[in-house]
N, C-alpha and C positions, 0 to 999 in steps of 0.2 A: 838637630835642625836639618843636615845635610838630608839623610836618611827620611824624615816629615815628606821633604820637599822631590826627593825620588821615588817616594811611596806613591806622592799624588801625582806624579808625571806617568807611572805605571799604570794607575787609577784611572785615570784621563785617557789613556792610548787605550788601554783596555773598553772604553765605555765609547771613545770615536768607532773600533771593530765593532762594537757591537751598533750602531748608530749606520755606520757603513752595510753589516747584513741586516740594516732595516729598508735597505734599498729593494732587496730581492722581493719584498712584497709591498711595499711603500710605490712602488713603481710602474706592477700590474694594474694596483687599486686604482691609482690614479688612470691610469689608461683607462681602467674601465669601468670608467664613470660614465663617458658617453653612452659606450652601448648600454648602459645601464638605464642612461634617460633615457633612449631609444626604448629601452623592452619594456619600460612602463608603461609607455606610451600606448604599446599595442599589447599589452597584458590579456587585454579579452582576448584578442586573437591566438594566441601562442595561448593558454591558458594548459592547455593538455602534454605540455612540452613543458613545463615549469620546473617539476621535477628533473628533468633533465637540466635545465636550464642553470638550477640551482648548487647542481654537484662541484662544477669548479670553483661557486665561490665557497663553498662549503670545504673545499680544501686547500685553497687559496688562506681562509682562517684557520684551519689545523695549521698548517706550516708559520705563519704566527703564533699559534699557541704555544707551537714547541718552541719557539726563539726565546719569547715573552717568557714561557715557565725555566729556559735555563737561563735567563737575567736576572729573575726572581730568586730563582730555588725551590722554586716548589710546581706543581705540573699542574694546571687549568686543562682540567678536564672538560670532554667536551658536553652540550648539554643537548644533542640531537635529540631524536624519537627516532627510531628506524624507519626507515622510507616501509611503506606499504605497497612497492610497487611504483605504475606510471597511470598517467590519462587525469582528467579532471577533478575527481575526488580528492585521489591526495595534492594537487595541484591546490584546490580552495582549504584544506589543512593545512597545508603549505605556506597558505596567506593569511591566515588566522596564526601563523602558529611565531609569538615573540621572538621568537629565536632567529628565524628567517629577516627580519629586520631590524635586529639588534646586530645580525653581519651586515646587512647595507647600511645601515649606522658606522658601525665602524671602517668598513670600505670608506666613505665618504673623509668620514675622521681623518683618519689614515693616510688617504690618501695625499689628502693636501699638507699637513702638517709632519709626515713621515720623510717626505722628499726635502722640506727643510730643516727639520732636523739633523737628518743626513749631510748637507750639504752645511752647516756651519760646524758640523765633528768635523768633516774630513777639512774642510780649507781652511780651519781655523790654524793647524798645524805647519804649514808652506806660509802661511801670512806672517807669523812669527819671525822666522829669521829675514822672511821677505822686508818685514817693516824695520827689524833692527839694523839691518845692514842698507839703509837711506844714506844715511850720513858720510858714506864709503863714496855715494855715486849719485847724488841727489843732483848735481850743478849739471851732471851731464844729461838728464831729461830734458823735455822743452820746455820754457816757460810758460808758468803759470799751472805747474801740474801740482798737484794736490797730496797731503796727507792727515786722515780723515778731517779730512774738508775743509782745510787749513791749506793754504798756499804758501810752497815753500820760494819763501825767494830772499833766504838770508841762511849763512849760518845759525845764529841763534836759534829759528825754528828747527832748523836742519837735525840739529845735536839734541833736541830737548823735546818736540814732537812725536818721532818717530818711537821714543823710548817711553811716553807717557801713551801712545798708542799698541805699545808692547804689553806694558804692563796689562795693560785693559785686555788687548787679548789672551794674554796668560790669565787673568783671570777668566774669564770665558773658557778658556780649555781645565781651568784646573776645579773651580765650580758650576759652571752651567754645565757641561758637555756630560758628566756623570749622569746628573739630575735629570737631563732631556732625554737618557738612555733609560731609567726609572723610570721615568715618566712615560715615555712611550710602552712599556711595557706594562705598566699598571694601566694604561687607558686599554689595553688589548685585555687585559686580565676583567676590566668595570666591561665591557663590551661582548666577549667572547664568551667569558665564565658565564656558569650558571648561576641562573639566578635563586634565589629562597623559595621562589615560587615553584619552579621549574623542577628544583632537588624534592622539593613535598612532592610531588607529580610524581614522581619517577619511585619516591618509598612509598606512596601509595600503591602504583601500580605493581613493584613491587612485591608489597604485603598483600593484594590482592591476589597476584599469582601462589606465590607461596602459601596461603591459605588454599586457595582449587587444591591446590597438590597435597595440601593436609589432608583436606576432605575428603580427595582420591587414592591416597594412601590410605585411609582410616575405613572406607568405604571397603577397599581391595583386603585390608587385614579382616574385616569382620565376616567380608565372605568366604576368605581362605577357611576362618575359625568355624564359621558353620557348616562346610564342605568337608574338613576333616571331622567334623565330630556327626556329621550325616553319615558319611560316607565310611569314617572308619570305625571308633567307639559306637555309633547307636548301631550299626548292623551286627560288631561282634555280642555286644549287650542283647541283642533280638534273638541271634544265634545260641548264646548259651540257655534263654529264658527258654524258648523252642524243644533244646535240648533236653535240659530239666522238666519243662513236662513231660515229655515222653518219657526219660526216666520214671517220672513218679508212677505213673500208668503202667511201666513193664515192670515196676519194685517187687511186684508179689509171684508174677508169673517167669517171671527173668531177669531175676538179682544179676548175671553178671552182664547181662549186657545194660540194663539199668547202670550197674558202677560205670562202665566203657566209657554213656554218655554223660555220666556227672565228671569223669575224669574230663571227657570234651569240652564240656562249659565251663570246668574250671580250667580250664587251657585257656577259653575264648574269652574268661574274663581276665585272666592276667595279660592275653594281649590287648583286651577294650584297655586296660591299667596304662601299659605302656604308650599305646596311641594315646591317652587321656595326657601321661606328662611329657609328650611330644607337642600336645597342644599349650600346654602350659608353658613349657619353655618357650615356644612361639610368644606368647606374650608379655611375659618378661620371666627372664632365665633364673632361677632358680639360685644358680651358682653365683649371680651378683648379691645376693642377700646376705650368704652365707661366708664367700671371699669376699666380696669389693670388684671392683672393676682389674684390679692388675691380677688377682687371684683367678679371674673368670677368663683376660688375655690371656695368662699362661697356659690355660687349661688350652684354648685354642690353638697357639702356637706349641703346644707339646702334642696333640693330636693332626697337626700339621703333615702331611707324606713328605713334606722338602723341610732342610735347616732352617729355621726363623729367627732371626737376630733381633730378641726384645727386646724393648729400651721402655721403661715406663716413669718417668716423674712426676707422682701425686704425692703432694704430702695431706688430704683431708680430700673427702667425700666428693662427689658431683650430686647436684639432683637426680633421682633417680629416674626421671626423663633421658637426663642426658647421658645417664652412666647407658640403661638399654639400647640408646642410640647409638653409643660410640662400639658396647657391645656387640649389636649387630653390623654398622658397617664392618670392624676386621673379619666379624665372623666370613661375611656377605667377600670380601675382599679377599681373602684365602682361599674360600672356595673358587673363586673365580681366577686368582692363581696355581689351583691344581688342577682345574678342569682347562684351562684355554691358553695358559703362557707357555708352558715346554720351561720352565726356571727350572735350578739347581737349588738356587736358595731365595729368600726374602726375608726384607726387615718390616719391620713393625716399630715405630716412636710414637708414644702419648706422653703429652706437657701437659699442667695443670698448671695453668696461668690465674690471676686472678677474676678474671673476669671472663674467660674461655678455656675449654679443652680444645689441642689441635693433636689431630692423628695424622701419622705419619705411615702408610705402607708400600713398601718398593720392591721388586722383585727382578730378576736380569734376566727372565724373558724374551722372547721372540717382538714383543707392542702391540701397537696396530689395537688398542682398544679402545670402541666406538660405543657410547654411552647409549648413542640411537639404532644400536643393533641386537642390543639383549636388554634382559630386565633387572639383572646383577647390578649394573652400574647405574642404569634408570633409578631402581629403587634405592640405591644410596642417596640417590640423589633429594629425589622425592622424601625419605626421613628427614635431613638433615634440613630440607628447605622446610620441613614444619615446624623445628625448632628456632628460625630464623641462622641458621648455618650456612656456612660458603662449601662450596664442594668446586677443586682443580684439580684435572687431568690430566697428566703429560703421559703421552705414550705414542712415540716415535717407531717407526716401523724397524727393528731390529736394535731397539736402545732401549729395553725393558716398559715395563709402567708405573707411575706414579702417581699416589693418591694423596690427597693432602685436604683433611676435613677442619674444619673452626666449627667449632658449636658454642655459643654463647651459654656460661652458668652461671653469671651474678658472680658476689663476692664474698 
């Protein structure tokens, strides 16, 4: 029982702190309500300023998000749009846009009911011994002074009042004061959070980009494929056929130079061959068919110039979408480690989750690698966002690089 009743006293002081850091924005809010109703006012005018205008409150509610999600446990993300800039346009988006007054909603919220809040966590705890200790010094006030609302002007009240005004406040500290700390924190979570609309908005938008980036990938692979089989297999195939005529034409009058140039076209068709299974391995490699996906990494990480540290846990297949995806990011990822890091060594991790592959590759490197300055890391990217995949990059300038792929494969 002792142990019940120091549990909820911990409980209770814990949920007044956090009732007390609801002052730090419970207290802005309320202040600025006026200018608030002021800027409504002249809304037309200020109109090209809005965007501006809207930044502080805008992080005015991040800084309750983050309060609100560490009372919860869990983080309230925020459900902006990216500003597009300043001046009128985004100004009238701005005022169309839910979210812009779902924070003046809750500012208002907030502000009024934040600050009392606050104020019956923190004095509920000094009223307590304030009220139990009447009876010590009650005769010495002036007459006709009060407790809760009861005039003491006897013993009896003295000794019996002040302890049934205790207990009431102990409950108030030991169950209201929790609950008003939940509480305020779930009205910031119903206010702040995004809403179902807002989340469909943003997978749309989303799914939208990553489709472009399909079709720009799938656009850029087919012209690659018909650029090498222009440029390489159809001119050497033109070269041998060339050749071979003129052989046949010099066969009767000059067999050996005849042979020379069948020996030539048979040259220029073993190399069309080989350009032909460079094109093919462009498209999906050959060696996944044959090994699997951890068979086709090692092939990589052994044809590696630096140590690779492979780590691979699959116990059954990926889609074969996803195996050539994952294929080509290390591929794409090692070369870009031996062409641009200065590394000694690199690792390489693939997990087979059930419902995703995540690749793992790291190298200790020089860093400093920028996704928007080559097309190595662009194009990982762009694969991975056609399969609906996350792609993070850390790369610190003299702290190696890190890549870290999820590719969604079902289950």
């Amino acid at each position: 029982m002792t142990g019940d009743i120091s549990g909820a006293f911990r409980r209770s002081a814990h949920a007044t702190g956090q009732l007390a850091g609801g002052l730090r924005t419970a207290v802005p809010a309320l202040l600025g309500l006026a200018p608030l109703a002021a800027f409504l006012v002249l809304i037309v005018l200020v109109l090209p300023w809005l965007p501006t205008a809207v930044k502080p409150l805008r992080a005015l509610a991040n800084a309750e998000r983050r309060r609100a999600g560490r009372i919860l446990g869990r983080e309230i993300p925020e459900p902006y749009r990216p500003m597009r800039g300043e001046g009128a346009g985004e100004a009238r988006r701005l005022l169309r846009s839910p979210d812009t007054w779902r924070d003046v909603a809750w500012m208002v919220a907030h502000g009024f009911t934040g600050l009392q809040a606050a104020a019956i966590g923190v004095m509920i705890w000094p009223a307590i011994p304030y009220t139990l200790s009447l009876p010590l010094w009650w005769w010495a006030v002036p007459e006709g002074s009060t407790s809760a609302f009861i005039v003491l002007d006897g013993w009896p009240k003295a000794l019996t009042m002040p302890f049934l005004q205790g207990a009431f406040n102990l409950a108030v500290l030991l169950w209201l004061v929790p609950r008003l700390a939940r509480w305020q924190a779930r009205l910031a979570e119903a206010l702040l959070g995004p809403t179902r609309r807002t989340s469909l908005t943003e997978r749309v938008e989303e799914l939208t980009e990553t489709r472009a980036e399909a079709l720009e990938a799938h656009g850029a692979e087919l012209r690659r494929i018909e650029r090498d089989l222009h440029d390489g297999t159809q001119a050497q195939l033109v070269a041998a056929a060339l050749r071979l005529g003129l052989a046949d034409r010099r066969f009767d009058a000059d067999p050996d130079a005849a042979r020379a140039l069948f020996l030539e076209a048979r040259d220029g068709v073993e190399e069309a061959l080989a350009q032909l299974r460079t094109v093919v391995r462009g498209i999906y490699p050959p060696i996944l068919s044959d090994r699997g996906l951890a068979g086709a990494l090692g092939a990589l990480a052994a044809a590696a110039p630096i140590p690779i540290d492979l780590g691979i846990e699959i116990d059954h297949r990926a889609p074969a979408a996803v195996e050539a995806a994952a294929y080509f990011v290390v591929a794409e990822a090692l070369t870009n480690i031996a062409k641009h890091s200065g590394a000694r060594r690199g690792l390489v991790r693939v997990r087979r989750e059930p419902a995703r592959l995540t690749i793992t590759v790291r190298d200790d490197g020089k860093g400093g690698a920028d996704p928007g300055r080559g097309s190595g890391l662009a194009g990982i990217r762009r694969r991975v966002a056609a399969l609906d995949g996350a792609t993070r990059i850390d790369s610190p300038d003299g702290g190696g690089t890190t890549l870290e792929v999820d590719l969604p494969c079902g289950s």
